[in-house]
C-alpha positions in Angstrom: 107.7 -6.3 63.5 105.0 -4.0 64.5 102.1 -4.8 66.6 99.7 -4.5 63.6 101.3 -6.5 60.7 104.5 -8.4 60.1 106.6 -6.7 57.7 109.4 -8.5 55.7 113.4 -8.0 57.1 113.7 -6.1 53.6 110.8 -3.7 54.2 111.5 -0.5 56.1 109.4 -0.3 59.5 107.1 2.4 59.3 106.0 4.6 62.4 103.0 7.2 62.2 103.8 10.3 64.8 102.0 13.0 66.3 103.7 16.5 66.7 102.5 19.6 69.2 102.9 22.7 68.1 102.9 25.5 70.4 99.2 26.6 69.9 98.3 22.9 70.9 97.1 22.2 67.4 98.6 18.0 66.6 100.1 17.3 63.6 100.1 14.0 62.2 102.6 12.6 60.1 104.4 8.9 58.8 108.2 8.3 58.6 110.4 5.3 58.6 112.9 7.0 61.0 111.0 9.5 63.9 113.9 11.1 65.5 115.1 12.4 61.9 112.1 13.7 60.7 111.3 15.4 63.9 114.6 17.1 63.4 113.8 17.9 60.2 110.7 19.9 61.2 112.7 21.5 64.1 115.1 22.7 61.5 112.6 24.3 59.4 115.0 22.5 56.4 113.3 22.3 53.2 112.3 18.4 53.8 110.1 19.3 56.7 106.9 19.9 56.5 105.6 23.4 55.4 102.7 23.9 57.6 105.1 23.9 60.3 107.2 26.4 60.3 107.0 29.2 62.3 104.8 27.4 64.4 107.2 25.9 66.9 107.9 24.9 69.4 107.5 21.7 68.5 107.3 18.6 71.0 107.2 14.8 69.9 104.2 13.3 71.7 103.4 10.5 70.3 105.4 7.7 67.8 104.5 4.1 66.9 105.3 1.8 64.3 102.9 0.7 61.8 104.2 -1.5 59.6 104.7 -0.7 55.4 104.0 2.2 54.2 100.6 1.6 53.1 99.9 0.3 56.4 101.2 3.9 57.7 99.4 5.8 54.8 95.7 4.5 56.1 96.9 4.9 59.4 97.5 8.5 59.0 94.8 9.2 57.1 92.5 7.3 59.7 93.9 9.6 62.8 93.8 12.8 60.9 90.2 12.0 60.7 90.0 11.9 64.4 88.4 14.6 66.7 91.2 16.8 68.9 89.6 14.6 71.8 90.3 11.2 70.2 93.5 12.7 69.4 94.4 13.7 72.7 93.6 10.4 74.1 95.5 8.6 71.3 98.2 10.8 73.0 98.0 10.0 76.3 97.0 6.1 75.7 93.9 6.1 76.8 92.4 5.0 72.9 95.0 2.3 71.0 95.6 2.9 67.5 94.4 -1.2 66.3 91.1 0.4 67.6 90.6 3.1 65.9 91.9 1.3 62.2 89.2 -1.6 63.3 86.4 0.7 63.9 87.6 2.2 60.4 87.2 -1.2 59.0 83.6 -2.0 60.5 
């Protein structure tokens, strides 16, 4: 059960992640199982994502769950709207994520 919805037993959990690639940039990204898509990126293997190859090393800095999917989709989309700052302090959890989907919502 995630901290923002309860999902049913049936339901996958969700988990929205952040990535740091070695020019500091964040990626964002949703999965329903963090440690194999992060290896997936790190593998370059044709499931990972595109914009990240090449650009390694990689380092996992931030993973939570979220709930469905469509709960992770608007989550996503609401921290890829953030500035690097709000990202950062996402990051280092200084800003929660029920926050920033709540001031979203206002």
């Amino acid at each position: 059960m995630s901290e923002l919805s309860a999902s049913s037993d049936t339901d996958p959990q969700w988990h929205l992640y952040l990535l740091r690639l070695a020019n500091g940039h964040l990626y964002t990204g949703i999965t329903t199982d963090v440690e194999r898509r992060f290896a997936e990126h790190l593998a370059g293997a044709p499931k990972g994502a595109k914009c990240l190859r090449g650009r390694g090393p990689l380092q996992l800095v931030h993973a939570q769950p979220v709930g469905s999917r469509g709960e992770a989709l608007r989550a996503e989309w609401a921290v890829k709207k953030l500035s690097k700052r709000h990202k950062e302090q996402l990051v280092e959890g200084r800003l929660a994520l029920a926050a920033i989907l709540a001031a979203r919502n206002e």
